[in-house]
C-alpha positions as a Markdown table, in Angstrom:
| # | Residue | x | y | z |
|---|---|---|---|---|
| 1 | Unk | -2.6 | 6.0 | 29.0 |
| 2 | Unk | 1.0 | 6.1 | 29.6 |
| 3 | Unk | 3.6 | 3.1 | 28.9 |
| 4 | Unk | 4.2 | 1.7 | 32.6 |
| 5 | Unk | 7.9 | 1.0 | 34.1 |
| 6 | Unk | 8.5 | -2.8 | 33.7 |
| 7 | Unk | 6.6 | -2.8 | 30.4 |
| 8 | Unk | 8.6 | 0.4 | 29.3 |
| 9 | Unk | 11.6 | -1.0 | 29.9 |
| 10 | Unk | 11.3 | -4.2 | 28.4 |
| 11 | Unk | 10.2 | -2.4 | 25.2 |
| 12 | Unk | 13.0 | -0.1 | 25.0 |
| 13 | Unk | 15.5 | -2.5 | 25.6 |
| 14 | Unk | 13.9 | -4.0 | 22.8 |
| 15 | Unk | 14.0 | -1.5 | 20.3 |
| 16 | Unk | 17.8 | -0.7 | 21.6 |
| 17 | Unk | 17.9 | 3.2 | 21.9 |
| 18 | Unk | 18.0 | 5.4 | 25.3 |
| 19 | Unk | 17.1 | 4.1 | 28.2 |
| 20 | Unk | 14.5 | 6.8 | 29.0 |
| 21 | Unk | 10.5 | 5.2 | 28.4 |
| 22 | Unk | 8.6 | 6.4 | 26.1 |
| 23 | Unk | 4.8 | 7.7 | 26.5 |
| 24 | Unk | 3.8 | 5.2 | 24.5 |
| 25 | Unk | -0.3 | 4.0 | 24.7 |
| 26 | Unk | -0.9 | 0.6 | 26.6 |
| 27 | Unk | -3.4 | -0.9 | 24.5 |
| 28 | Unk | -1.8 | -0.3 | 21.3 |
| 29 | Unk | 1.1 | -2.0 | 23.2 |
| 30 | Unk | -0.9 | -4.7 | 23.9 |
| 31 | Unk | -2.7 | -5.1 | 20.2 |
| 32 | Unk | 1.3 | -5.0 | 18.5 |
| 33 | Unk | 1.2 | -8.6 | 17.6 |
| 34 | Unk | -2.0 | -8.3 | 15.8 |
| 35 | Unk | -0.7 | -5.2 | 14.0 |
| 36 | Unk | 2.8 | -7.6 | 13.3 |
| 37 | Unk | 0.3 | -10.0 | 11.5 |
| 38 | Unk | -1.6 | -7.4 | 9.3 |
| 39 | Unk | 2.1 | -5.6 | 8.7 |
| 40 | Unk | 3.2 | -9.0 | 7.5 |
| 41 | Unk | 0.3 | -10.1 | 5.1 |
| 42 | Unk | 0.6 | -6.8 | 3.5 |
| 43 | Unk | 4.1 | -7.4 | 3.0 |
| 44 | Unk | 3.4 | -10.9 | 1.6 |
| 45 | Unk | 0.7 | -9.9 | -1.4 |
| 46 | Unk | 2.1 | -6.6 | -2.2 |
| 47 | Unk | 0.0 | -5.0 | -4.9 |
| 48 | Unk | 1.1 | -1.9 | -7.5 |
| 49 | Unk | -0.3 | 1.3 | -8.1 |
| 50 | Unk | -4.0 | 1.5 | -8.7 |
| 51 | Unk | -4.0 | -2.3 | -8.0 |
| 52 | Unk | -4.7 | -2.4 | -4.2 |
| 53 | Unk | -7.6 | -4.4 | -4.0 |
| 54 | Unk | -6.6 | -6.8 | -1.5 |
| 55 | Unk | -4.7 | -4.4 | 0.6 |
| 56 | Unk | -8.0 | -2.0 | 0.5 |
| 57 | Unk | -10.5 | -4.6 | 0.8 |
| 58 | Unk | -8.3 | -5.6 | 4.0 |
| 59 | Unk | -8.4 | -2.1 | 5.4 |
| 60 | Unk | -12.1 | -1.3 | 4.6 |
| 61 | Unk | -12.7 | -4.9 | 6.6 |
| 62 | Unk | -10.4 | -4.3 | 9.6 |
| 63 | Unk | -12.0 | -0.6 | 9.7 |
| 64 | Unk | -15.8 | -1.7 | 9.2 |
| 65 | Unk | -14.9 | -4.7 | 12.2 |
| 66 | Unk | -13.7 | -1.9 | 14.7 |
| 67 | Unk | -17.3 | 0.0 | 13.8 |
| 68 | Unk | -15.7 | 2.6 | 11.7 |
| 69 | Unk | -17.4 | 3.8 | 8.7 |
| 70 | Unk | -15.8 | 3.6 | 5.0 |
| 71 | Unk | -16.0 | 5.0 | 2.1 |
| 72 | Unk | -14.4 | 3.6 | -1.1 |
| 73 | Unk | -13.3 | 4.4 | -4.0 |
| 74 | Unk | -11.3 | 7.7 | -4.2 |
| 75 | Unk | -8.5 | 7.3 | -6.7 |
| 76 | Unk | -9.8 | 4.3 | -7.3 |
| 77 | Unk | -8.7 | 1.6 | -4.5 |
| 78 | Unk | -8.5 | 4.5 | -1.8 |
| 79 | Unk | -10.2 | 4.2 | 1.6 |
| 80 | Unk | -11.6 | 6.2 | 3.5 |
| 81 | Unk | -12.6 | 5.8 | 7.3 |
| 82 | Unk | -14.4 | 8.2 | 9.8 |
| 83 | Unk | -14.5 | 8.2 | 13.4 |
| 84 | Unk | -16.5 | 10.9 | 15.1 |
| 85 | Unk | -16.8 | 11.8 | 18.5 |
| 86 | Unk | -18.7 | 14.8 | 20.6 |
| 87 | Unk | -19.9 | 18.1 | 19.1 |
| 88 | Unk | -17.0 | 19.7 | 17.5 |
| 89 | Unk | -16.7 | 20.9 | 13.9 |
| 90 | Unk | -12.8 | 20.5 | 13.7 |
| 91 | Unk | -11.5 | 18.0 | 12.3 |
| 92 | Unk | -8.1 | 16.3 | 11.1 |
| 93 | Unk | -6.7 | 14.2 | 8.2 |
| 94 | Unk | -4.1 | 11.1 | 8.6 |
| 95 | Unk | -2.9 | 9.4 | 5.8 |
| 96 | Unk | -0.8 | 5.9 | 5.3 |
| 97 | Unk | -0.1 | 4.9 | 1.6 |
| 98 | Unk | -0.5 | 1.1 | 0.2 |
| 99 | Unk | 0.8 | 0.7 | -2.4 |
| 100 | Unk | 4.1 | -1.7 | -3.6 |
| 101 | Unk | 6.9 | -1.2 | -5.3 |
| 102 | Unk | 7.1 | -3.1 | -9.4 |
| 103 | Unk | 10.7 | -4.7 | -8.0 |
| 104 | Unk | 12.2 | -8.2 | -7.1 |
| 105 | Unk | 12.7 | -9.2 | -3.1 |
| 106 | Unk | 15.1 | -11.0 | -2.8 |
| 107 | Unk | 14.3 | -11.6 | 1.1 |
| 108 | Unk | 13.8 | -15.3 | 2.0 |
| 109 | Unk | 12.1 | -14.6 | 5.1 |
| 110 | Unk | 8.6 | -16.2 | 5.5 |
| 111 | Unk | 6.7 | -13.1 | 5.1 |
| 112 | Unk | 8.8 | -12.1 | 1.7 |
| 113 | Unk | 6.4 | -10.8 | -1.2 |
| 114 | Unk | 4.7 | -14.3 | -2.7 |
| 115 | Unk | 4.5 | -12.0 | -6.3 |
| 116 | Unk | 7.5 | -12.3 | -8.0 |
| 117 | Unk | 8.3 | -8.9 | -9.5 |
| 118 | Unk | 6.3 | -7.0 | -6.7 |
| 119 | Unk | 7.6 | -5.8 | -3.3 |
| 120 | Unk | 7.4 | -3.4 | -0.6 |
| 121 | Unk | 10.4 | -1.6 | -0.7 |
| 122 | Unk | 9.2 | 1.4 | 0.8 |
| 123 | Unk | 7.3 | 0.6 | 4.0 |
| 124 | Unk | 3.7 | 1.3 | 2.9 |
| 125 | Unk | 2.5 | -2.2 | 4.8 |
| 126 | Unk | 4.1 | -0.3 | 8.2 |
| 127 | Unk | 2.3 | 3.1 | 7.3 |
| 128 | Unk | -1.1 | 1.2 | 6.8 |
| 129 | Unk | -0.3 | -1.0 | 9.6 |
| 130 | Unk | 0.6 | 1.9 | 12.2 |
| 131 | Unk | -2.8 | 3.9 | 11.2 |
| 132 | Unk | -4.6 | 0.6 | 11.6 |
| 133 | Unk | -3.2 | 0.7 | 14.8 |
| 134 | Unk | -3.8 | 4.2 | 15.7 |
| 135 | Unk | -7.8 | 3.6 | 14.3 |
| 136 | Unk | -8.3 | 0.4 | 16.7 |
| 137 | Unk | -7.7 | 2.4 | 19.6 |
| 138 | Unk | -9.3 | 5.7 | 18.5 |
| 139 | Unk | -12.6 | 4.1 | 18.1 |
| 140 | Unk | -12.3 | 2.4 | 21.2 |
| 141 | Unk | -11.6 | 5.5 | 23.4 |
| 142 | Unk | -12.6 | 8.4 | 21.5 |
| 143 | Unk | -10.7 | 10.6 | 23.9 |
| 144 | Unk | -11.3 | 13.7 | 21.1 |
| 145 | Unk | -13.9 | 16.1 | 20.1 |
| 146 | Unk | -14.0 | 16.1 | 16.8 |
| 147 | Unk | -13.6 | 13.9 | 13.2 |
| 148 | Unk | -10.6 | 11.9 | 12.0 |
| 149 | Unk | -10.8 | 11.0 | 8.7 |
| 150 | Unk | -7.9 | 8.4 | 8.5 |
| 151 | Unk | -6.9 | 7.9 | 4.4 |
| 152 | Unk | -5.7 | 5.1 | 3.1 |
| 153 | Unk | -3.8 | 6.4 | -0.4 |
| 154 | Unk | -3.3 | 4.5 | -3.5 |
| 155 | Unk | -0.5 | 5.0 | -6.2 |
| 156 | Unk | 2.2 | 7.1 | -3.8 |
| 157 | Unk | 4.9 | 5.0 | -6.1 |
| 158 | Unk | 4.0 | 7.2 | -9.7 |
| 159 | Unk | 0.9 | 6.7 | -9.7 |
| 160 | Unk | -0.2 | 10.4 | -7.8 |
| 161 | Unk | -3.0 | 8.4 | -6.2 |
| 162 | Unk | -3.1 | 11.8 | -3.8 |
| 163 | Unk | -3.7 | 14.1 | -6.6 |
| 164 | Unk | -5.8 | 11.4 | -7.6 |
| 165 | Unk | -7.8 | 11.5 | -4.6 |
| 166 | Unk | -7.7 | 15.1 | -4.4 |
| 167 | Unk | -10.0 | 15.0 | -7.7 |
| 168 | Unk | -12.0 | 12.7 | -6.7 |
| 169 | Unk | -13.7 | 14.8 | -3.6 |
| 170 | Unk | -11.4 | 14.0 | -1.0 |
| 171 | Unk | -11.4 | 17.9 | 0.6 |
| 172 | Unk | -14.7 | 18.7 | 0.0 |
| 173 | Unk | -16.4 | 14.9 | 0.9 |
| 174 | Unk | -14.3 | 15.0 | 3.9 |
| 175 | Unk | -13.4 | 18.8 | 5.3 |
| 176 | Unk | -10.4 | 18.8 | 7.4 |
| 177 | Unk | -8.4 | 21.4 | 8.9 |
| 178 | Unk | -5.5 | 19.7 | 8.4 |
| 179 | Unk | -3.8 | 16.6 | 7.1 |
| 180 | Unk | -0.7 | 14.8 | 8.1 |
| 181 | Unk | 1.6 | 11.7 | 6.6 |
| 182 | Unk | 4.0 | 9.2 | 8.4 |
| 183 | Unk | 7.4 | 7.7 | 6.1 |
| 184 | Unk | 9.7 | 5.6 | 7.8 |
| 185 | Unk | 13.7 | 6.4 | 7.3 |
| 186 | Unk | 15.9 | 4.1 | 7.4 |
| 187 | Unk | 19.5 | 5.6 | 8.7 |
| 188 | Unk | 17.3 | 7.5 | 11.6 |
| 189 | Unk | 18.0 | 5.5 | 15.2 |
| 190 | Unk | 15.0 | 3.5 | 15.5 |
| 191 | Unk | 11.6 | 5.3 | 17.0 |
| 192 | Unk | 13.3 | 8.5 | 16.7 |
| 193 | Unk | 10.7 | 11.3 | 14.7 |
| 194 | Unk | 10.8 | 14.4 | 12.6 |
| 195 | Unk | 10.6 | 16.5 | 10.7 |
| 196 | Unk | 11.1 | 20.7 | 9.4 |
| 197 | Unk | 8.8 | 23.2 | 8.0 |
| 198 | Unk | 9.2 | 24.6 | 5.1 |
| 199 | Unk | 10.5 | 22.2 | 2.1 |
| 200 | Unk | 11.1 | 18.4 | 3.1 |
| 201 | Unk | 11.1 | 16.6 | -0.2 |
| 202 | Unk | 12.0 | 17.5 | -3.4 |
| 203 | Unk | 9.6 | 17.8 | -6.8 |
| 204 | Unk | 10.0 | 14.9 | -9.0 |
| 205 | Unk | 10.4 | 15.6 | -12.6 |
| 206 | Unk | 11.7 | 13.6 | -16.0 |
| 207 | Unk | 13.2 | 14.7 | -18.6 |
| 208 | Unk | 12.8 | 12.6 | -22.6 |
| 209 | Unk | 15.4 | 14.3 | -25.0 |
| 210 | Unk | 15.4 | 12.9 | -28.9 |
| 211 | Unk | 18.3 | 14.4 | -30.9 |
| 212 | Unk | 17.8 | 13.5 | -34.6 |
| 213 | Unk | 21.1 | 14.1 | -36.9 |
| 214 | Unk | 21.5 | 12.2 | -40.2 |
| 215 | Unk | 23.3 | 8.7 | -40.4 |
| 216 | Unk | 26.3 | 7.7 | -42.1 |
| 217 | Unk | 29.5 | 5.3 | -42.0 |
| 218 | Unk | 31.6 | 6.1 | -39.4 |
| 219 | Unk | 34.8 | 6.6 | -41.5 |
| 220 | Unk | 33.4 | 9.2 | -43.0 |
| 221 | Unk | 31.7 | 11.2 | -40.4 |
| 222 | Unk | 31.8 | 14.5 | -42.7 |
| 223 | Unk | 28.4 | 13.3 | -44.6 |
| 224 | Unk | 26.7 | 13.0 | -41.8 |
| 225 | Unk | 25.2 | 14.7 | -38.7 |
| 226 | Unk | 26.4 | 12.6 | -35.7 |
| 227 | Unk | 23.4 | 12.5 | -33.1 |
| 228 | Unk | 26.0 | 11.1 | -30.5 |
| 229 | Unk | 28.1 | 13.7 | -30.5 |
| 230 | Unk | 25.5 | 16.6 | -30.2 |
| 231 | Unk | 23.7 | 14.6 | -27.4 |
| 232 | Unk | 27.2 | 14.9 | -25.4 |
| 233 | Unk | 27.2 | 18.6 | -25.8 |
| 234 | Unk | 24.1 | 19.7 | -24.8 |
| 235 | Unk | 24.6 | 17.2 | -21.8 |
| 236 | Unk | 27.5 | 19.2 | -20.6 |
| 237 | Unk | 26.4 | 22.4 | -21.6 |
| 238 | Unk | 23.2 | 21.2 | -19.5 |
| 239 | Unk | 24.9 | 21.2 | -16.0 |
| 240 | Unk | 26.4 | 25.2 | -16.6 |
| 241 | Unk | 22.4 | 25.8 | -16.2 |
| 242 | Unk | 22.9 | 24.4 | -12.8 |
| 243 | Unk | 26.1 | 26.1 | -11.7 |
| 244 | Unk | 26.1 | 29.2 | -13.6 |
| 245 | Unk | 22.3 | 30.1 | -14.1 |
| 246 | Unk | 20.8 | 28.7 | -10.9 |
| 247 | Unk | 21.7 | 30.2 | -7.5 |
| 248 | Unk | 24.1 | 28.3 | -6.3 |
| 249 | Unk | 21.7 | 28.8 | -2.6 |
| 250 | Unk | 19.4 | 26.9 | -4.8 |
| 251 | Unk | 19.7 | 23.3 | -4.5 |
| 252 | Unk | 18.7 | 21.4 | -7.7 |
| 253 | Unk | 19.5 | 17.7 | -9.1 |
| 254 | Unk | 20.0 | 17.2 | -12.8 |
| 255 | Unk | 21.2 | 13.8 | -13.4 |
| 256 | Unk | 21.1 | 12.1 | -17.2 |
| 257 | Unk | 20.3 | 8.3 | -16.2 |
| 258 | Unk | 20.6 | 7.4 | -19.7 |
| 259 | Unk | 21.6 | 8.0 | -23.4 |
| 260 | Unk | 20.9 | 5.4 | -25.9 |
| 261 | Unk | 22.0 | 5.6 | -29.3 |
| 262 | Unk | 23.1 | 3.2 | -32.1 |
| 263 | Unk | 23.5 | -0.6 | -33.1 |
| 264 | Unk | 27.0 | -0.9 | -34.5 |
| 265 | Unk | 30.8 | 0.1 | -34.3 |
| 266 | Unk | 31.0 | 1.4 | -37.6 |
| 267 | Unk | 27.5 | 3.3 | -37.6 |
| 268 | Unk | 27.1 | 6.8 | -37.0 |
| 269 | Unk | 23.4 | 6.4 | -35.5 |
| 270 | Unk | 20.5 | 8.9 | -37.3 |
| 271 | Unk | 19.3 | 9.5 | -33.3 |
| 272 | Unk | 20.6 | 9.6 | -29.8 |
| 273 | Unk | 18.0 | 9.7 | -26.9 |
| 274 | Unk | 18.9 | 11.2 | -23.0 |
| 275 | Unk | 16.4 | 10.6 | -20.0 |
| 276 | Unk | 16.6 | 11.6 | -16.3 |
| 277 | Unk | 15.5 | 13.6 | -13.5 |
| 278 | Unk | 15.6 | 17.0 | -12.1 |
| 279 | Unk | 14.6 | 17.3 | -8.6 |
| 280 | Unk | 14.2 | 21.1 | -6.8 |
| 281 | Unk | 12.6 | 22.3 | -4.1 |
| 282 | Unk | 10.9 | 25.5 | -5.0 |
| 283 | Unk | 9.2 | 26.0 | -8.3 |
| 284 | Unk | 10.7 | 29.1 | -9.4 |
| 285 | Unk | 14.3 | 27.1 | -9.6 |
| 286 | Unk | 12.2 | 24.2 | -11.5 |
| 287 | Unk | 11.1 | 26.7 | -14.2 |
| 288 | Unk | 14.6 | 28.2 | -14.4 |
| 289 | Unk | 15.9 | 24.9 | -15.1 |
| 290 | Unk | 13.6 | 23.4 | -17.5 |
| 291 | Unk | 13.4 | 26.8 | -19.8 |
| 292 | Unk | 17.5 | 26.7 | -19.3 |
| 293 | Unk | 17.8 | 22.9 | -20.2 |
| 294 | Unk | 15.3 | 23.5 | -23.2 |
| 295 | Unk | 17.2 | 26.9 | -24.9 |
| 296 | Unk | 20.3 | 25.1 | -24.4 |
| 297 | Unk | 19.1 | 21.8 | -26.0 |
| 298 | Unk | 17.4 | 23.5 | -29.4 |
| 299 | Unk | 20.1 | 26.1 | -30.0 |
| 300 | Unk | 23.0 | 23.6 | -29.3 |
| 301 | Unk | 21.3 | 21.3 | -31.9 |
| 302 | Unk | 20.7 | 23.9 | -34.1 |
| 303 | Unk | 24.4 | 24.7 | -34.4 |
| 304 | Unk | 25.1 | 21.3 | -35.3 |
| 305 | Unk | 22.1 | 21.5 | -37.9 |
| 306 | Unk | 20.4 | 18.6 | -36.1 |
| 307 | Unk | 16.8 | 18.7 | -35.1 |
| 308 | Unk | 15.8 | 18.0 | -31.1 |
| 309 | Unk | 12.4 | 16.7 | -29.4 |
| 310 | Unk | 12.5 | 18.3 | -25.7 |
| 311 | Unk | 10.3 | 16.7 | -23.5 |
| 312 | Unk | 10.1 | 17.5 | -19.8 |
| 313 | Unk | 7.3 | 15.8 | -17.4 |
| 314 | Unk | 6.1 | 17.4 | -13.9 |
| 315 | Unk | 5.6 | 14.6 | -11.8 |
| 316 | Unk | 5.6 | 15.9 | -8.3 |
| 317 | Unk | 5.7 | 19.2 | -6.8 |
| 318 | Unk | 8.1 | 20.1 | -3.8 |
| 319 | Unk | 6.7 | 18.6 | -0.1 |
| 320 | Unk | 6.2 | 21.9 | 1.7 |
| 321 | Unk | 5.8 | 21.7 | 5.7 |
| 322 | Unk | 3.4 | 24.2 | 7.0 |
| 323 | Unk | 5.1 | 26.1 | 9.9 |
| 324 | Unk | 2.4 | 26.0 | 12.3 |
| 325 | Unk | 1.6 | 22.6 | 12.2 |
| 326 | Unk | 5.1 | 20.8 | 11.8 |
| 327 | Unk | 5.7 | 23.0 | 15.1 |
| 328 | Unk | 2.5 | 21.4 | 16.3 |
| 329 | Unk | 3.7 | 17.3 | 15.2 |
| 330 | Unk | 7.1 | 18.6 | 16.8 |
| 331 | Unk | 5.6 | 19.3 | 20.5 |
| 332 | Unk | 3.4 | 15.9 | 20.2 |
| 333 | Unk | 6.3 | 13.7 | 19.0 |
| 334 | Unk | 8.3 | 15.2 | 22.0 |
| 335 | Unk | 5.6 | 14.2 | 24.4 |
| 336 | Unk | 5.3 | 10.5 | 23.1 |
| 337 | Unk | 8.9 | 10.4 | 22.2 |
| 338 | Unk | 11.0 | 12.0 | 24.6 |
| 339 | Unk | 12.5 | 15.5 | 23.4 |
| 340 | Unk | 16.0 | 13.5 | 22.7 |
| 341 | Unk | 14.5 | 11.4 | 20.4 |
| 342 | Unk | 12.9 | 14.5 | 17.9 |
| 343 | Unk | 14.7 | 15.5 | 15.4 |
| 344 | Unk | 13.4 | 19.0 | 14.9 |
| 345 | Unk | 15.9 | 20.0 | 12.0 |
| 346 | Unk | 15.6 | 16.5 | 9.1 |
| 347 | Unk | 17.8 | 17.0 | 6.5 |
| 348 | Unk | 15.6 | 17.7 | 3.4 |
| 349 | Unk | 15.8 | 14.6 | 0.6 |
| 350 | Unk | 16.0 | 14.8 | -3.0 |
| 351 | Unk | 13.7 | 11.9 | -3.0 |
| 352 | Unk | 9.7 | 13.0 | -4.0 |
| 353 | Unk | 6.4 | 12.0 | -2.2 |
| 354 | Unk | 3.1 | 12.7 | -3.7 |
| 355 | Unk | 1.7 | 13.6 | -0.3 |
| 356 | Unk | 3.0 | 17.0 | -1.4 |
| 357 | Unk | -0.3 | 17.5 | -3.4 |
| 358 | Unk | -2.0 | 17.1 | 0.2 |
| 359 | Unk | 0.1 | 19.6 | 1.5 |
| 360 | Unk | -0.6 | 22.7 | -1.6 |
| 361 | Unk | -4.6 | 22.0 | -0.6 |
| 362 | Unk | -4.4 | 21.9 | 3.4 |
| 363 | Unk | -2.4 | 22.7 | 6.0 |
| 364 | Unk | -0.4 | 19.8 | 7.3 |
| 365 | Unk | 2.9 | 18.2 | 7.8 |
| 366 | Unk | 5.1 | 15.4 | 6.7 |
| 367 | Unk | 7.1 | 13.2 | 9.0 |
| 368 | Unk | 10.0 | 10.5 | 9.7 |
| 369 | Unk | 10.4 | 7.7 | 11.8 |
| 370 | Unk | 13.4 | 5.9 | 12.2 |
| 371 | Unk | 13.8 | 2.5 | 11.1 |
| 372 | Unk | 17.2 | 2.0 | 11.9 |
| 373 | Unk | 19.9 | 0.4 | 10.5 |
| 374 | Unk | 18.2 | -3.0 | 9.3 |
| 375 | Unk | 19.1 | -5.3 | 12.7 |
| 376 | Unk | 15.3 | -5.5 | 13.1 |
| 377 | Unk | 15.3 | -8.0 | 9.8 |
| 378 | Unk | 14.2 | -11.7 | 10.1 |
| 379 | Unk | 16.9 | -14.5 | 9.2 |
| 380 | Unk | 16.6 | -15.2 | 6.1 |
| 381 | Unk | 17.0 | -11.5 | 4.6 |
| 382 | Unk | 19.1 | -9.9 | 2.0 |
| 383 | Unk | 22.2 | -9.2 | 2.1 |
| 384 | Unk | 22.1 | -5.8 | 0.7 |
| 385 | Unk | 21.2 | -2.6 | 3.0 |
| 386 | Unk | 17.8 | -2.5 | 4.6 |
| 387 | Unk | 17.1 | 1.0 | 3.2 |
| 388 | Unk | 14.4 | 2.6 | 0.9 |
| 389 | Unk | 13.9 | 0.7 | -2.7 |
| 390 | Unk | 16.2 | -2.2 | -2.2 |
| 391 | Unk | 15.5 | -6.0 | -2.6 |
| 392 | Unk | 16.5 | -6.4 | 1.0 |
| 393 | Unk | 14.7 | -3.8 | 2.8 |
| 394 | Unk | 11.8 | -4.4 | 5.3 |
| 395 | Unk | 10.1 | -2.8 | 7.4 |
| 396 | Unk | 10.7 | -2.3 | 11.5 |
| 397 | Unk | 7.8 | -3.9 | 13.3 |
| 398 | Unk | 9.2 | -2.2 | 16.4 |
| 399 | Unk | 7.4 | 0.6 | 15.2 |
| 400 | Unk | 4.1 | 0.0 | 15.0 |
| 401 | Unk | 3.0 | 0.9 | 18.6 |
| 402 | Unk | 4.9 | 3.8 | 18.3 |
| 403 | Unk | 3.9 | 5.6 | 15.2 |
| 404 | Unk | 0.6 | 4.1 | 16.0 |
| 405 | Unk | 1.1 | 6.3 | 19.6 |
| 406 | Unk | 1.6 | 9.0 | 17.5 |
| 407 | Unk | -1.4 | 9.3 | 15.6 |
| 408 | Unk | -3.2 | 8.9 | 18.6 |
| 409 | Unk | -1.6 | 11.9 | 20.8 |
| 410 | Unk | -1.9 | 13.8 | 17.5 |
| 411 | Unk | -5.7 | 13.4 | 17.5 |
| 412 | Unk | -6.0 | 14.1 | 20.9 |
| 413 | Unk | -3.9 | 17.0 | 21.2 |
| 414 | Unk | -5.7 | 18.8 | 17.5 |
| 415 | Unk | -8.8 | 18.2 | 18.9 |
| 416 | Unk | -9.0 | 17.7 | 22.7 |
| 417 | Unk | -11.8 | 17.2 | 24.5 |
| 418 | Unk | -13.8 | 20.2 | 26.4 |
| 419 | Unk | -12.9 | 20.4 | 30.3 |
C-alpha cells in the first residue's frame, strides 16, 4: 500500500528532500517508532565481532514473536529467519549485519553505547532495524510467492562473519536465487538509493613488512646495516609498482600506515617494521601488486645485505554487483523512491565489505542509502562529522521505513504472486 498525501507530505518534509512522496508502505510507516526503539537499544549495547548475543538473541526474539521461524547459529551468533508463502520454489536472500565497531563514542545522547570502548559507527543497528522492519510486515501480508530468508550477519567489521556463514551451510541450508545487502552512506541526500554493477567496494588487504639489518651506534653507521634506511627505500620504490607496473586504468590504494623502528637518538635500530593496506578492485591488479611489492621488498634488501619478512594478508575480496540484479534493485528503488532520488551510477569506495563473499557464491547486489549530512543527530552529539567510523556518527532513523519499504517491494517484485 502506497504512502497517502497528508501522511506523505508530512514525512517528506520531515526527512527534508524533494517535495515529490515517496511509495513508501503504510504500516511500516505506522510501526517506525517501534523500529526507532529497537534501532536505539542496539545502538546502546553494541556488541563486537562474534560477540552478538544480545543483538541476536533480540532478533531471533522479535522474529520468533512475528511467527517467523529461526535458525541459529551460522558463524556463530548469525540468524537466520524464514517466511514462506504459496507454492513457489524461488526464493531470495536479504541480509542486515550486527555487529559494532571496537571504538570510543563520544555521543552524549541518551541512546549512546553504555560499553565504553564499543560503538556503532557503522550503522549495523539501522541495517538490522530496517530488515526487522521489512520482516514485521512481510509476515503480516505475505503478498509473495515464494521464501525469504532474511540473514542476520555476524563479524562484517574483520571478522568475515559472511564467509563465516558461507561455511557453515548458509547456501545449501537455505537455497536462494539471489542475495542482496543494504549500507547506509553518509554524504548521499537522505533516502536517496543506489548503487552500480560491476565493482562497488574494493578488496581489503594488509600488508606486515619486518626488515632486519644489524645494529650499531649511530656515529658510526659504516658497521652496521641500518634497517631504517632500507625500510624508506623499499617504501618508495613500493609506489613505482603502482604507477609504473599497474595500469594506470587500474585503480589500486597502497598506503604504509605505519613504520616503527628504534628506541633512541643515537641507536641505529637491528629492525624496522611497515604495515598498511592495499585496496583493488579486481584480483588480477591485487596479484600484480602483491608479487610487485614482494620482488621489490627482498631484492631491495638484498642490496643492502639486510634480510626481509614479507607478509601480505587477503582479507576481503572486491564487492562485485551482478548486472542483472543491480538493474533489477535499480527499477524497485525507482518505484519506492522516485527515479530522482536513484542514483544509478555510485561512485565505487576504496572502503571493503565482507558481503562480497555473498556476492562470488550468488547472484545479488549491494546497495546505499543516504544518510545525509548528520542534521538527523540528537542534542547531545559529537562534534565531529556524522560519517562512517567516527565517534560522532549515528545512524538516521528517518530511514527505517524507507529501507524497510525497500525490502518489501524487493520481495514482492523477485517473487510476485500468480495473477
Amino acid at each position: 500500500m502506497a504512502i497517502g498525501g497528508g501522511a506523505a507530505q508530512r514525512l517528506t518534509r520531515r526527512l527534508n528532500i524533494l517535495e515529490s512522496p515517496m511509495n513508501l508502505v503504510d504500516p511500516i510507516i505506522a510501526f517506525q517508532s517501534e523500529l526507532q526503539q529497537i534501532r536505539r537499544d542496539l545502538h546502546a549495547h553494541p556488541e563486537l565481532c562474534y560477540e552478538e548475543r544480545r543483538t541476536s538473541d533480540l532478533v531471533a526474539a522479535k522474529l520468533l514473536e512475528w511467527g517467523i521461524p529461526v535458525v541459529r547459529g551460522l558463524g556463530g551468533t548469525g540468524v537466520v529467519g524464514i517466511i514462506k508463502n504459496g507454492s513457489s520454489k524461488r526464493a531470495i536472500g536479504l541480509r542486515a549485519d550486527m555487529d559494532a565497531l571496537p571504538m570510543q563514542e563520544i555521543n552524549t545522547f541518551a541512546h549512546a553505547s553504555r560499553h565504553a570502548g564499543k560503538m556503532h559507527a557503522c550503522g549495523h543497528d539501522g541495517h538490522t532495524a530496517m530488515l526487522l522492519g521489512a520482516a514485521h510486515h512481510l509476515a503480516r501480508q505475505r503478498d509473495f510467492d515464494g521464501t525469504v530468508y532474511l540473514v542476520f550477519q555476524p563479524a562484517e567489521e574483520g571478522g568475515a562473519g559472511a564467509r563465516k556463514m558461507i561455511q557453515d551451510g548458509l547456501f545449501t541450508q537455505f537455497p536462494m536465487d539471489a542475495i542482496y545487502g543494504m549500507h547506509n552512506w553518509p554524504g548521499m541526500p537522505t533516502g536517496t538509493l543506489g548503487a552500480v554493477a560491476g565493482p562497488m567496494m574494493a578488496s581489503s588487504n594488509e600488508f606486515h613488512v619486518v626488515v632486519k639489518g644489524k645494529g650499531g651506534h649511530a656515529a658510526q653507521p659504516h658497521k652496521g646495516i641500518d634497517p631504517v634506511m632500507v625500510a624508506v627505500q623499499i617504501a618508495q620504490s613500493w609506489q613505482s609498482v603502482i604507477t609504473r607496473q599497474k595500469s594506470p586504468l587500474d585503480t589500486a590504494v597502497l598506503s604504509i600506515t605505519q613504520i616503527n623502528a628504534g628506541s633512541a637518538t643515537n641507536v641505529i635500530p637491528d629492525q624496522a617494521t611497515m604495515i598498511g593496506t592495499v585496496r583493488t578492485f579486481t584480483t588480477p591488479v591485487l596479484d600484480l601488486i602483491e608479487s610487485g611489492m614482494r620482488m621489490v621488498a627482498e631484492h631491495t634488501a638484498a642490496a643492502f645485505g639486510a634480510q626481509v619478512s614479507f607478509e601480505f594478508k587477503r582479507n576481503y575480496p572486491p564487492l562485485i554487483n551482478h548486472a542483472k540484479e543491480t538493474a533489477f534493485a535499480l527499477e524497485v528503488m525507482k518505484a519506492v523512491v522516485g527515479a530522482e532520488r536513484v542514483d544509478a551510477h555510485v561512485e565505487p569506495t576504496m572502503g571493503a565489505e565482507d558481503f562480497a563473499f555473498f556476492l562470488q557464491e550468488k547472484a545479488g547486489c549491494y546497495i546505499f542509502i543516504g544518510n545525509g549530512e548528520g542534521e538527523h543527530r540528537d542534542g547531545g552529539h559529537g562534534l565531529g562529522p556524522c560519517v562512517l567510523h567516527n565517534g560522532s556518527y549515528d545512524f538516521n532513523d528517518n530511514l527505517l521505513p524507507i529501507g524497510a519499504s525497500f525490502w518489501v517491494r524487493l520481495v514482492e517484485s523477485s517473487l510476485p504472486l500468480a495473477l
